[in-house]
Backbone as JSON, one array per atom type, in Angstrom:
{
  "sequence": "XXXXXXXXXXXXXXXXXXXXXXXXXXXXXXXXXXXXXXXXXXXXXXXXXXXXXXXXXXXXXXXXXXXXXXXXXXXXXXXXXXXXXXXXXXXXXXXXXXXXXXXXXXXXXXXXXXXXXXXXXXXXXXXXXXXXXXXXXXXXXXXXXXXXXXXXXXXXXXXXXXXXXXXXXXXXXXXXXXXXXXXXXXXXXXXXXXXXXXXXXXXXXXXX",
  "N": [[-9.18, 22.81, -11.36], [-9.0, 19.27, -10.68], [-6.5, 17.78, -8.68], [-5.06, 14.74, -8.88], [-4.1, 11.97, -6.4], [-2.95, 8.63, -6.66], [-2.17, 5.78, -4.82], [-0.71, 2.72, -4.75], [-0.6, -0.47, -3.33], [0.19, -2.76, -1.08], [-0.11, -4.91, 1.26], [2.1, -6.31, 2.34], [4.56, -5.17, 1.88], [7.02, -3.49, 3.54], [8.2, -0.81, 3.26], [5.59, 0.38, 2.28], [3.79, 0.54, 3.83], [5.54, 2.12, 5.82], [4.95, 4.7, 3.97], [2.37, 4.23, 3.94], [1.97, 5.63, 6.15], [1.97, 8.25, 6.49], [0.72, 9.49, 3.71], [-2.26, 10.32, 3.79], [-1.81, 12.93, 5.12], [-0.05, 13.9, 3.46], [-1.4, 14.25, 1.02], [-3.46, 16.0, 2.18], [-2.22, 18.19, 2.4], [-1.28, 19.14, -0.1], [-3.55, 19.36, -1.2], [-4.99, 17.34, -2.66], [-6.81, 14.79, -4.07], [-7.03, 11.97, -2.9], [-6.56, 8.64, -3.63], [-6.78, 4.81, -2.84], [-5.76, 2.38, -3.82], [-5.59, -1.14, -3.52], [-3.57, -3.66, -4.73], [-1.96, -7.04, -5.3], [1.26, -7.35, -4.59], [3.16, -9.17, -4.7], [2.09, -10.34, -7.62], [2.87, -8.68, -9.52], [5.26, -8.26, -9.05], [6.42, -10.59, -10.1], [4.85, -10.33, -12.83], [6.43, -8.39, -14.0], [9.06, -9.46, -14.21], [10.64, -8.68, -12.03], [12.25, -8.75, -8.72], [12.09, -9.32, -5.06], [13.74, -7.05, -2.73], [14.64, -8.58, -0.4], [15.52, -11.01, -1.46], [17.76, -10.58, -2.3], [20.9, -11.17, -0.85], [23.08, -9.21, 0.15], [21.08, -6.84, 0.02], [19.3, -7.67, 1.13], [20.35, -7.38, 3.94], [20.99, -4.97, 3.93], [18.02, -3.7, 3.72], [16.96, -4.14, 6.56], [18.46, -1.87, 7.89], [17.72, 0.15, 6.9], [15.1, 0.65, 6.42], [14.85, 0.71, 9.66], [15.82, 3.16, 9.91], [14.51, 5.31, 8.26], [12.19, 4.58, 9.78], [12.86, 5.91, 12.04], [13.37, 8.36, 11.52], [10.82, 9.33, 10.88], [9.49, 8.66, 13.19], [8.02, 6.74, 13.86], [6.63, 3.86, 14.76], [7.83, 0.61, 14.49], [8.56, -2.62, 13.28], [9.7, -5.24, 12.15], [8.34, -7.99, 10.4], [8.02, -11.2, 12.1], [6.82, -12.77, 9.98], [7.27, -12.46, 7.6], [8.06, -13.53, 3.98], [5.07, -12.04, 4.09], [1.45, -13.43, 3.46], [-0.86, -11.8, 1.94], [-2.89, -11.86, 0.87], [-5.8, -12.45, 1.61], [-6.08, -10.54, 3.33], [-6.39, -8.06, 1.67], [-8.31, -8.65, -0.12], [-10.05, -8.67, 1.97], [-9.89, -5.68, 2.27], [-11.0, -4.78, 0.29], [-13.24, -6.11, 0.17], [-14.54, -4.61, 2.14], [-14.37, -2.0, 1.34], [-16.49, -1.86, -0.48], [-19.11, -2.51, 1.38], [-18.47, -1.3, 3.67], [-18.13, 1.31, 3.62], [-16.91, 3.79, 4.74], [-15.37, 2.79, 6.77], [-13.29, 1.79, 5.41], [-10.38, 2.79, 4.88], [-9.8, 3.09, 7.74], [-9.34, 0.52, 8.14], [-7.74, -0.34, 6.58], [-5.23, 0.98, 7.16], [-5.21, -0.29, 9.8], [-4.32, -2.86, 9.17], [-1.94, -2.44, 8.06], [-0.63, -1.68, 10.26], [-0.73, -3.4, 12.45], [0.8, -5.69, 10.95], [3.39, -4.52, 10.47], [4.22, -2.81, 12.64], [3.13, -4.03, 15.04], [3.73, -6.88, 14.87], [1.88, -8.7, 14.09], [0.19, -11.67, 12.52], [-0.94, -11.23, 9.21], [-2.17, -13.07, 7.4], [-4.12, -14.17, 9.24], [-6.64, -15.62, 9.55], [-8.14, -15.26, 11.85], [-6.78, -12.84, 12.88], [-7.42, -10.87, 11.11], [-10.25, -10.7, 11.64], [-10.3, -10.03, 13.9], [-8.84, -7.22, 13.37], [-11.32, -6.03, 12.0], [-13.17, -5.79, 13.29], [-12.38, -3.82, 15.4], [-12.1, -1.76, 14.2], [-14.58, -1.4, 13.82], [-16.36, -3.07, 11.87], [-18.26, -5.43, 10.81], [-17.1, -8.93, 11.21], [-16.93, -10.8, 9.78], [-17.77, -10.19, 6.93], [-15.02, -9.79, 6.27], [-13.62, -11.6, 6.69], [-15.49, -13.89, 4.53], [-14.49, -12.44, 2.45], [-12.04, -13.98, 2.37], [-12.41, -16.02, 0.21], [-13.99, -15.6, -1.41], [-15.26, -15.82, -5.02], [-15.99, -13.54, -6.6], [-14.22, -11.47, -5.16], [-11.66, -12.51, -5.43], [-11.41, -11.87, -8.16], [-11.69, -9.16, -8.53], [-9.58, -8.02, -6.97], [-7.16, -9.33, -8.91], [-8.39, -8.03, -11.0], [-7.5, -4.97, -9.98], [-4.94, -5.63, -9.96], [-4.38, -6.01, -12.08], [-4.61, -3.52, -13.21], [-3.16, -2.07, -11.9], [-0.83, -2.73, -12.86], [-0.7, -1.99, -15.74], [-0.98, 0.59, -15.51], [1.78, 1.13, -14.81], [2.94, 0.02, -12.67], [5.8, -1.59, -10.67], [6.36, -1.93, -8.34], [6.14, -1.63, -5.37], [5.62, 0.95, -2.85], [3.78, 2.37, -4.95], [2.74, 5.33, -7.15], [0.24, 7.25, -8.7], [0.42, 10.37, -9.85], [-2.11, 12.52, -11.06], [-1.94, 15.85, -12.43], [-1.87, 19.46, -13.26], [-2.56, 18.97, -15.78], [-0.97, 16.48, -17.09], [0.48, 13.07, -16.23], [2.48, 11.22, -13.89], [4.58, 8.48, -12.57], [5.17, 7.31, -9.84], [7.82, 5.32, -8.24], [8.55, 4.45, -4.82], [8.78, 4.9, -1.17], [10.48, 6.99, -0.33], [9.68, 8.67, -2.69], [7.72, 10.54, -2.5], [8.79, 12.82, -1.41], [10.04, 14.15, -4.09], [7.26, 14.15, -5.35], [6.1, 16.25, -3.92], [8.04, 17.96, -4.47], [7.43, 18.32, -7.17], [4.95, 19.02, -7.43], [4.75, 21.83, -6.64], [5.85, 23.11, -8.27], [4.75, 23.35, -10.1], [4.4, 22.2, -12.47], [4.81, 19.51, -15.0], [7.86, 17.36, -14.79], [10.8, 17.5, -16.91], [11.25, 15.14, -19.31], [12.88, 12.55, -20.52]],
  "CA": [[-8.94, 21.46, -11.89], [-8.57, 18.4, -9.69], [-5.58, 16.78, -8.76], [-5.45, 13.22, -7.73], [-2.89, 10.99, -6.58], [-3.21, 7.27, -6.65], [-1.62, 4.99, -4.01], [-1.1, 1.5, -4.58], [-0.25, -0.93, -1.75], [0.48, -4.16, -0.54], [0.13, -4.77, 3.2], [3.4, -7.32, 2.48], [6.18, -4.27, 1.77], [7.24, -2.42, 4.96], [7.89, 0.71, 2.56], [4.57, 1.08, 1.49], [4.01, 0.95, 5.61], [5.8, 3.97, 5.62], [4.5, 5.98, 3.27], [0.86, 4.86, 4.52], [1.53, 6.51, 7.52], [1.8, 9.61, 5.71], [0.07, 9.78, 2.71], [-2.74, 11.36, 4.08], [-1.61, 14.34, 5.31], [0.47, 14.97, 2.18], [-2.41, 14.71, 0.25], [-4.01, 17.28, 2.41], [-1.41, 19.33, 2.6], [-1.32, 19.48, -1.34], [-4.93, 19.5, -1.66], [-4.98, 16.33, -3.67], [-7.87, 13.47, -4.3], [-6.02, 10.65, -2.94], [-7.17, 7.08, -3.68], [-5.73, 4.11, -1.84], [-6.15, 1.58, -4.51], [-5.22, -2.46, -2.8], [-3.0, -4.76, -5.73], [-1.12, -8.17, -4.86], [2.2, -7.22, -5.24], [3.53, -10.68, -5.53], [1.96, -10.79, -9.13], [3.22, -8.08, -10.24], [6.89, -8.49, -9.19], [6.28, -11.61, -11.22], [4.63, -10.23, -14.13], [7.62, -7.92, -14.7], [10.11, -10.15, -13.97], [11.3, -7.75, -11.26], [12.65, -9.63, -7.68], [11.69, -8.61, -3.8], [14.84, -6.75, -2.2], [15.33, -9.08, 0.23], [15.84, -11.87, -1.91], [19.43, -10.12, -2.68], [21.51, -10.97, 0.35], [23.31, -7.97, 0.61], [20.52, -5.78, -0.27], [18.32, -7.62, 2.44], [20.88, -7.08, 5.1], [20.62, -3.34, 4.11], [16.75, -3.11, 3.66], [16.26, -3.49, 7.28], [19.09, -0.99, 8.6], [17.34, 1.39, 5.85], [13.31, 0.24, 7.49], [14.6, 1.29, 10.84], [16.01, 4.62, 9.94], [13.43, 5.61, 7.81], [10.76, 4.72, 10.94], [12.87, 6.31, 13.66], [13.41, 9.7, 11.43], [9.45, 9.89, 10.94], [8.65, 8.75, 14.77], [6.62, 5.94, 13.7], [6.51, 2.07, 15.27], [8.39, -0.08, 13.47], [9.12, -3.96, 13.89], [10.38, -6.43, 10.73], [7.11, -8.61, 10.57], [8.16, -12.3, 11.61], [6.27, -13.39, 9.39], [7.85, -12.22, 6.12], [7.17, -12.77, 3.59], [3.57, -11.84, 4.4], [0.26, -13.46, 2.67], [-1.35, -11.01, 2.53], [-4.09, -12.13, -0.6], [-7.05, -12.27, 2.23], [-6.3, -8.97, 3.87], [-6.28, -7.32, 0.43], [-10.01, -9.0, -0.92], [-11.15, -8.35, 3.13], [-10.08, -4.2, 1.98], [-11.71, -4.24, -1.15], [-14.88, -6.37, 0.82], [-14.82, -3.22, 3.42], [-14.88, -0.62, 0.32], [-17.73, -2.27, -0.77], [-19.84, -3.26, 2.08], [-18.68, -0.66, 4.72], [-16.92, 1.82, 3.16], [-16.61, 4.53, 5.75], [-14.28, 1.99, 7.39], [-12.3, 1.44, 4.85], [-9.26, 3.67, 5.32], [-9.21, 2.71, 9.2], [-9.25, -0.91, 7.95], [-6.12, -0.71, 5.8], [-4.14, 1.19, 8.5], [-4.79, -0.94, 10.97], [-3.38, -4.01, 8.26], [-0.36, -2.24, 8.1], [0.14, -1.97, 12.38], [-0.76, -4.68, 12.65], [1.82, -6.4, 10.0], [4.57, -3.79, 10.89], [4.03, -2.09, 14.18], [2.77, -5.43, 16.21], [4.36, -8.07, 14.48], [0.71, -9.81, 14.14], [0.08, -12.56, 11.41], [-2.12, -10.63, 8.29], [-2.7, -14.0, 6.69], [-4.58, -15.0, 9.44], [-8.77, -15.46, 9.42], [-8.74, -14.7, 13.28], [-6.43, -11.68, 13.13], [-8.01, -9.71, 10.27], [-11.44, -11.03, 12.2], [-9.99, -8.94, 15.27], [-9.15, -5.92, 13.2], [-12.18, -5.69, 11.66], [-14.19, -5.57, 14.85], [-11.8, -3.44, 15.85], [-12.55, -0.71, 13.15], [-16.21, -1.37, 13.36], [-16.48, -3.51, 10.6], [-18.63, -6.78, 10.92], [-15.82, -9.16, 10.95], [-18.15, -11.98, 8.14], [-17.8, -9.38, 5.42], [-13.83, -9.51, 6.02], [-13.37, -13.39, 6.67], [-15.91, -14.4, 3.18], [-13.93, -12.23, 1.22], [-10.97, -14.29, 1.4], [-12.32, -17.19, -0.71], [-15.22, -15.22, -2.05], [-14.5, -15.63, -6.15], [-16.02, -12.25, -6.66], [-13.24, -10.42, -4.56], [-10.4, -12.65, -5.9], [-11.52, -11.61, -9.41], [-11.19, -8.13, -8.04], [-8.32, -8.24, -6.9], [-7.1, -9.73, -9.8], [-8.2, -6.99, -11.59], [-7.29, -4.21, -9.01], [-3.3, -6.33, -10.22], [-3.73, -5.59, -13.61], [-4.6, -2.18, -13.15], [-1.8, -1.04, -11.62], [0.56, -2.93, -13.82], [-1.3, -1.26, -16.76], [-0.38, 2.25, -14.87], [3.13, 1.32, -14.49], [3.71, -0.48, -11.26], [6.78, -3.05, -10.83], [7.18, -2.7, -6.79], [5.74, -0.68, -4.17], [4.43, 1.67, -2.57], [3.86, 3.03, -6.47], [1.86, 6.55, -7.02], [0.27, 7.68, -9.96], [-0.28, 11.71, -10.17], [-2.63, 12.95, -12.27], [-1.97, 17.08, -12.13], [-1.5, 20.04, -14.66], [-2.55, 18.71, -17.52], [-0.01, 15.72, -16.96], [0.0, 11.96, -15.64], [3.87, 10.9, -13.82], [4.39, 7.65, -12.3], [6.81, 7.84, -8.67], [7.74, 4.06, -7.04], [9.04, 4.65, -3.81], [8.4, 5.65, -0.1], [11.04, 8.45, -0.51], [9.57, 9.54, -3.87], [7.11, 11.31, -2.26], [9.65, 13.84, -1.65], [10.09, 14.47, -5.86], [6.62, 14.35, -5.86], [6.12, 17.37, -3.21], [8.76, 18.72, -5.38], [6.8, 18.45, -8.26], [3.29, 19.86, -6.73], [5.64, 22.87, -5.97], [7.1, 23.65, -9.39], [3.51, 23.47, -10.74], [4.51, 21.85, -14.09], [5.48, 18.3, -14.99], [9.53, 17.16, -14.11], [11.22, 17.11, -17.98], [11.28, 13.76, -19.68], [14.16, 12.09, -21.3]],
  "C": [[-8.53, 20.53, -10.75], [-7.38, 17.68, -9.89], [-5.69, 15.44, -7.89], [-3.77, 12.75, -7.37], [-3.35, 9.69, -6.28], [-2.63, 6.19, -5.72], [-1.82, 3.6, -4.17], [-0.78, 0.85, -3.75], [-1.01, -2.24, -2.06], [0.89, -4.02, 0.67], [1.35, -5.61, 3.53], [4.57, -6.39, 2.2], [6.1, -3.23, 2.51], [7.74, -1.02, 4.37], [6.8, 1.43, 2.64], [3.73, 1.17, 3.03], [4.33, 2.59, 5.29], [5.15, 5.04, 5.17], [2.68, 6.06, 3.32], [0.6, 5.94, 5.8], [1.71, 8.01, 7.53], [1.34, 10.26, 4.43], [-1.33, 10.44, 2.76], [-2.77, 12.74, 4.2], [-0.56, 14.82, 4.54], [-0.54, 15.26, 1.55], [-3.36, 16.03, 0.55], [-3.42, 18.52, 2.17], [-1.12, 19.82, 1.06], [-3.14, 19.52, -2.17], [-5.05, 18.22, -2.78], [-5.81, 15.31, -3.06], [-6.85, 12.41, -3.99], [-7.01, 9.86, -3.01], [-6.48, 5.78, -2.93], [-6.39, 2.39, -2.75], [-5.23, 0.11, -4.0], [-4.94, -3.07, -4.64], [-2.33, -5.87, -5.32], [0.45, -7.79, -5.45], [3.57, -8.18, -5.89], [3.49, -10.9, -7.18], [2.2, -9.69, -10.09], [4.64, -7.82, -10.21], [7.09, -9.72, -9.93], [5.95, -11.53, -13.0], [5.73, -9.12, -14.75], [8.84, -7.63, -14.28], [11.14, -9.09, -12.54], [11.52, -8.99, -9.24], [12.42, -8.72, -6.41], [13.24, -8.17, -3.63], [15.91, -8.29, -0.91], [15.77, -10.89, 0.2], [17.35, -11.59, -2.47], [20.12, -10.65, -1.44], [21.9, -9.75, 1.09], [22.46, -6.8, 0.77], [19.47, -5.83, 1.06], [18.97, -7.27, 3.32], [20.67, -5.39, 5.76], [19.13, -2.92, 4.11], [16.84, -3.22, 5.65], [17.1, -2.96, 8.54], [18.24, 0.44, 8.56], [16.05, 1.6, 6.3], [13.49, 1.23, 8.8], [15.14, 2.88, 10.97], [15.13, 5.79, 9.31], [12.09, 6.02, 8.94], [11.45, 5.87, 11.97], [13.35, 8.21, 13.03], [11.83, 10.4, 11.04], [8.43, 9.87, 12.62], [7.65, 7.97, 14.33], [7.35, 4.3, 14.53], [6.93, 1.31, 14.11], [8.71, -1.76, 13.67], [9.08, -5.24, 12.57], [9.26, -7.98, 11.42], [8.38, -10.15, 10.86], [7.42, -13.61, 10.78], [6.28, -13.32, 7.82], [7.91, -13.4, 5.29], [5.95, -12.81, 3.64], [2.84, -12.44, 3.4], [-0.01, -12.53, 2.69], [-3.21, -10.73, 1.19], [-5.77, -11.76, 0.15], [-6.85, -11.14, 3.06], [-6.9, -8.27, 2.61], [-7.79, -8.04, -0.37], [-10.48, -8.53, 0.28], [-11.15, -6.53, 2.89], [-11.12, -4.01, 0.67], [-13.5, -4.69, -0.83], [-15.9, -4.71, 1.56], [-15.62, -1.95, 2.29], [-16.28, -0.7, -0.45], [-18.9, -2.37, 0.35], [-19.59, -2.31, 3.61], [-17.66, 0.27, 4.96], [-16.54, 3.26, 4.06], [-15.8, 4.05, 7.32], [-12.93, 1.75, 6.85], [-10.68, 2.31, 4.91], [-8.72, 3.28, 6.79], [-8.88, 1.42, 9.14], [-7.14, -1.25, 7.15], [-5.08, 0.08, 6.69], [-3.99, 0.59, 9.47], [-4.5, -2.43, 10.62], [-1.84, -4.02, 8.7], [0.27, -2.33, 9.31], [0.42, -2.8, 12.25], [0.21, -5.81, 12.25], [3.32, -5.51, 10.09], [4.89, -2.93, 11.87], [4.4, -3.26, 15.3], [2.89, -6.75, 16.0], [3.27, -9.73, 14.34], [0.68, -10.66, 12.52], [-1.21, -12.37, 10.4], [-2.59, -11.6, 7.51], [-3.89, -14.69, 7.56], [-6.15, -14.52, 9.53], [-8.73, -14.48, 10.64], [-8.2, -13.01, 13.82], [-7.01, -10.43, 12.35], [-9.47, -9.52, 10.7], [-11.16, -10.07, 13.55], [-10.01, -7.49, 14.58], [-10.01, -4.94, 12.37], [-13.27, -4.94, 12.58], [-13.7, -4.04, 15.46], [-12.14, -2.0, 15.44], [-13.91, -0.86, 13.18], [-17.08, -1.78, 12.52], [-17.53, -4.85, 11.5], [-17.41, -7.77, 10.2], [-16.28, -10.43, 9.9], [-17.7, -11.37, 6.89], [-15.92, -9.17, 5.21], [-13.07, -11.21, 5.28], [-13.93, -13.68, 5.34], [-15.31, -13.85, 2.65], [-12.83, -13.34, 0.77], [-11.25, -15.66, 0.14], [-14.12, -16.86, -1.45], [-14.75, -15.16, -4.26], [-15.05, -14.11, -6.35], [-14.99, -11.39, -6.49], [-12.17, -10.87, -5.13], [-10.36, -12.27, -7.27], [-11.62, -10.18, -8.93], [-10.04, -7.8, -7.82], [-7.16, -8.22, -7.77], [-7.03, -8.75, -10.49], [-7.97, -5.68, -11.29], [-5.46, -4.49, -9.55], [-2.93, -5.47, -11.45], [-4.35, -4.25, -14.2], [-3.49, -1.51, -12.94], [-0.72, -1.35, -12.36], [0.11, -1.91, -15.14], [-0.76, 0.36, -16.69], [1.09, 2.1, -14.81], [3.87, 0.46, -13.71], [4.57, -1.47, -11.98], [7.23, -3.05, -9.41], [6.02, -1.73, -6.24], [5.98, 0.25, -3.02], [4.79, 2.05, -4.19], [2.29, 4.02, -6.85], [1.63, 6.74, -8.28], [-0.32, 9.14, -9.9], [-0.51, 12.29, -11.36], [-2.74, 15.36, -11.9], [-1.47, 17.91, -13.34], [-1.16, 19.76, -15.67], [-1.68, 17.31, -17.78], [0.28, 14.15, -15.97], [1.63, 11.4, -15.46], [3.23, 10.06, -13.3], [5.74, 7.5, -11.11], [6.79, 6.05, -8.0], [8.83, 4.58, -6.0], [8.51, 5.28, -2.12], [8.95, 7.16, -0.05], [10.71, 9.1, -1.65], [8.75, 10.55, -3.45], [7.46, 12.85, -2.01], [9.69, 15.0, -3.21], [8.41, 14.64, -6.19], [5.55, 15.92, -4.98], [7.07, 18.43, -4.06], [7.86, 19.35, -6.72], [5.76, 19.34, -8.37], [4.04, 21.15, -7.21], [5.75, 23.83, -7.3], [5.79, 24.07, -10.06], [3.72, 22.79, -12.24], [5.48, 20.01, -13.64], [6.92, 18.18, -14.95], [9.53, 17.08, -16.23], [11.4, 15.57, -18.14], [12.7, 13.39, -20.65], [13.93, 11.73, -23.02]]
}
């Protein structure tokens, strides 16, 4: 029987950073169908009423003590975008352009979003930078740039939103595993943990 797991993502929350830069090789390492499904997460911290962290004061002060300990106990590149909070509406139609139009890119395309927006402190809203890391990946950089004001892709998108709210989401990074017989729903970079747990146990976590 196949197991999947679902990954949603927004190239605007330095979590879901994180847990791209390892969601791969959990999935391998659990033998699991991963998907790497692109949502705006803007409209869905809106559609259920839920608020960014670092619109708290105190909570922002602590998100990015919590960012850099997180990066420097996985050994990854880390750097608090100045450009927070990120557009990130035309990265996210130029991934879903890629999956369409040159899709054996696509995976190198959305990792090199996230560097790019949390590694190298580059600007993901902009035409000329997502036009660089298209090229960059091997992409024709036309099929990245028309997406962002292509209505096709923003009606994608769009509905790519209200998919994942439909599944559950209210923040990000947010996973949906489908395994033994059983469909959980994990938000978090550290959930991945509980959900390695889970693999493990072979049976769904008890419900309340």
């Amino acid at each position: 029987m196949t197991r999947e797991l679902t990954f949603y993502f927004d190239y605007t929350s330095p979590y879901t950073y994180l847990a791209a830069l390892r969601i791969d090789a959990f999935a391998r390492d659990h033998a699991l169908e991963l998907h790497w499904e692109p949502a705006f997460l803007g409209a869905i911290l809106k559609a259920t009423g839920n608020r960014p962290p670092a619109e708290v004061p105190a909570r922002g002060r602590y998100l990015l003590l919590d960012l850099v300990r997180h990066a420097t106990l996985a050994g990854v590149p880390f750097r608090f975008s100045p450009h927070f909070p990120l557009d990130t509406k035309a990265a996210l139609r130029g991934a879903l352009a890629v999956r369409a139009e040159a899709p054996g890119a696509y995976h190198d395309y959305n990792l090199a979003v996230f560097r790019a927006a949390w590694a190298e402190g580059r600007d993901v809203a902009s035409q000329a930078v997502l036009a660089a890391i298209a090229s960059a990946v091997g992409v024709d950089p036309g099929i990245v740039t028309a997406a962002a004001d292509a209505p096709h892709y923003k009606q994608l998108l769009h509905a790519q939103t209200d998919h994942a709210l439909a599944a559950g989401a209210f923040g990000m990074p947010f996973f949906v595993l489908d395994a033994d017989g059983a469909r959980e729903c994990y938000f978090g970079n550290d959930r991945l943990e509980l959900i390695d747990a889970r693999l493990r146990r072979g049976a769904p976590w008890p419900t309340v």
